[in-house]
Every structure is written in C-alpha cells, then in structure tokens.
C-alpha positions as CSV (number, residue, x, y, z in Angstrom):
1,X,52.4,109.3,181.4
2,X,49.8,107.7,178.9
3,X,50.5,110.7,176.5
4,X,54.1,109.7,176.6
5,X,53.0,106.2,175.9
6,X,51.3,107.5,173.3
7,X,53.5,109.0,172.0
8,X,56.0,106.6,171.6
9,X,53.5,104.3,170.3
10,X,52.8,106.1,167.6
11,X,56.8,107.0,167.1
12,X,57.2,102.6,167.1
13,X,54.4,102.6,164.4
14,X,56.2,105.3,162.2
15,X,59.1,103.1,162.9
16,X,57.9,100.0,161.6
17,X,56.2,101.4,158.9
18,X,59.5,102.9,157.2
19,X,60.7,99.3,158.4
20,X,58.2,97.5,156.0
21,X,59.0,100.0,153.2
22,X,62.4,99.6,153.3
23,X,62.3,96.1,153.2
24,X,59.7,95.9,150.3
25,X,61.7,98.0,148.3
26,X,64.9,95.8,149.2
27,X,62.7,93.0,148.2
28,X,61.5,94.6,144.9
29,X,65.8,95.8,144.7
30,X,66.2,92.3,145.1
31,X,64.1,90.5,142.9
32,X,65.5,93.0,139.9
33,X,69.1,92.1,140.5
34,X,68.2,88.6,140.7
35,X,66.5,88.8,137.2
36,X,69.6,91.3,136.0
37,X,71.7,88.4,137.4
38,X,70.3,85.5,135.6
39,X,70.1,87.8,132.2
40,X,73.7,88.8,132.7
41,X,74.3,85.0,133.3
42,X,72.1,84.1,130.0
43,X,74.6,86.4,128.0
44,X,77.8,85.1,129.1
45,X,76.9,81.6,127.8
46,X,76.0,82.8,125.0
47,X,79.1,84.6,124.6
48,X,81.2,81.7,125.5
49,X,79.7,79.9,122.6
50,X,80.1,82.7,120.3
51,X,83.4,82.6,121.3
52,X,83.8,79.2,120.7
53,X,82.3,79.7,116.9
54,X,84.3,81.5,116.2
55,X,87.0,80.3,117.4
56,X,86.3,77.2,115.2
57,X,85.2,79.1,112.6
58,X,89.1,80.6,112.8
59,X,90.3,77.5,112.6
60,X,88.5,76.1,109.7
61,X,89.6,79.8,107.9
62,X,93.1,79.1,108.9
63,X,93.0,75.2,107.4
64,X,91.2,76.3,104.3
65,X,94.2,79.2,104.1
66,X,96.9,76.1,104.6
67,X,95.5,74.5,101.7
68,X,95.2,77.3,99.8
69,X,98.8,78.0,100.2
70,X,100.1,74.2,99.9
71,X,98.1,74.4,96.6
72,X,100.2,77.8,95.4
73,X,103.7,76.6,96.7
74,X,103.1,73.3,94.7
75,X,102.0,75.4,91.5
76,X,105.1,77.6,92.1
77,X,107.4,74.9,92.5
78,X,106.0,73.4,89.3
79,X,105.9,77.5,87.4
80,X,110.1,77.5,88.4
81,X,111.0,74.0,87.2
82,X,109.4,75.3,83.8
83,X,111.0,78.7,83.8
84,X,114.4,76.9,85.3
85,X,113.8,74.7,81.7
86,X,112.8,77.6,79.4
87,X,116.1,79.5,80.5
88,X,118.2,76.2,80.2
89,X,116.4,75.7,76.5
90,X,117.1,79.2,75.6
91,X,120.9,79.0,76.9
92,X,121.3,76.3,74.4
93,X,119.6,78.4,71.6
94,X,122.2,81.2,72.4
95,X,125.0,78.9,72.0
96,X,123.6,77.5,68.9
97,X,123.7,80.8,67.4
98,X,126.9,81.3,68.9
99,X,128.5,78.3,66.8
100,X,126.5,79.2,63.6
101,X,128.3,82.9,63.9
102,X,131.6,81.4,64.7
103,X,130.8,78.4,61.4
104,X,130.0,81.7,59.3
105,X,132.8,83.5,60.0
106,X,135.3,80.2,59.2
107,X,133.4,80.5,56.1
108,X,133.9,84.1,54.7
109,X,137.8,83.5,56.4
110,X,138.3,80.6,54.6
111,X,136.8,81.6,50.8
C-alpha cells in the first residue's frame, strides 16, 4: 500500500513537473507574441502614415499636374488664335495675288 502511494506520488510529481514546463514555455510563447504583437502594431502605424504621405504627396503631384496643364491649355488657346490669324492673313495674301493676276490679265487683254 505505501509502494502504491509511492508510486503515485512520484507519478503526481512527474505530473506537475511537465505542468510547470508547459506553462513556462506558454509563458515564454506568450511573452514573444506579445512583443510580435506590439511590433506588428508599431508597423501598422507607421504604415498608416505612409499611406497618408503619400496619399498627400499624390495630391500635391496631381495639383502641380492641374497647373501644369491649365498653363498648356492657356498657351494652346493663345498658339491657335495666332495660327487662326496667320491662316486669315495668308487668305488675304492669296486673294491679293488673286486680283493682281486677274489686274494683269485685263492688261495684256486690253493692250
């Protein structure tokens, strides 16, 4: 009977011995996630304000492209009105010529 006291005693102890371990190393598992947890937390703010640089720095890209092309369209509009003149001033240089053929052939007709 004391033997199988023993026994069982020592069968406890085992017990709680592979008890404590396990619990250390869940402590020790633990403590690691906790630390893997605050890192992981650490990055995400800093990716949220990555994200948010550059999602200004988009916006400040796409202003400075607005302006960019406001500046061209008013060039453009100013690069036509000039062409627009240039075709209107040569129109008139065409029928200048135009007369001067028809004054020259009056002419020689009317020699």
């Amino acid at each position: 009977m004391v033997q199988h006291v023993e026994q069982n005693l020592q069968l406890m102890t085992k017990r709680a011995v592979k008890a404590e371990n396990s619990a250390t190393k869940l402590k020790q598992e633990n403590a690691l996630l906790q630390i893997q947890l605050k890192n992981y937390k650490t990055e995400n703010e800093a990716l949220r304000s990555g994200q948010s640089a550059s999602l200004a720095m988009v916006k400040q890209n796409a202003d400075i492209a607005l302006q960019n092309l406001r500046t061209v369209i008013t060039n453009s509009r100013s690069s036509i009105k000039q062409l627009v003149s240039g075709a209107e001033s040569l129109q008139l240089v065409a029928d200048l010529l135009k007369s001067i053929d028809r004054i020259s052939e009056m002419s020689d007709d009317g020699q």
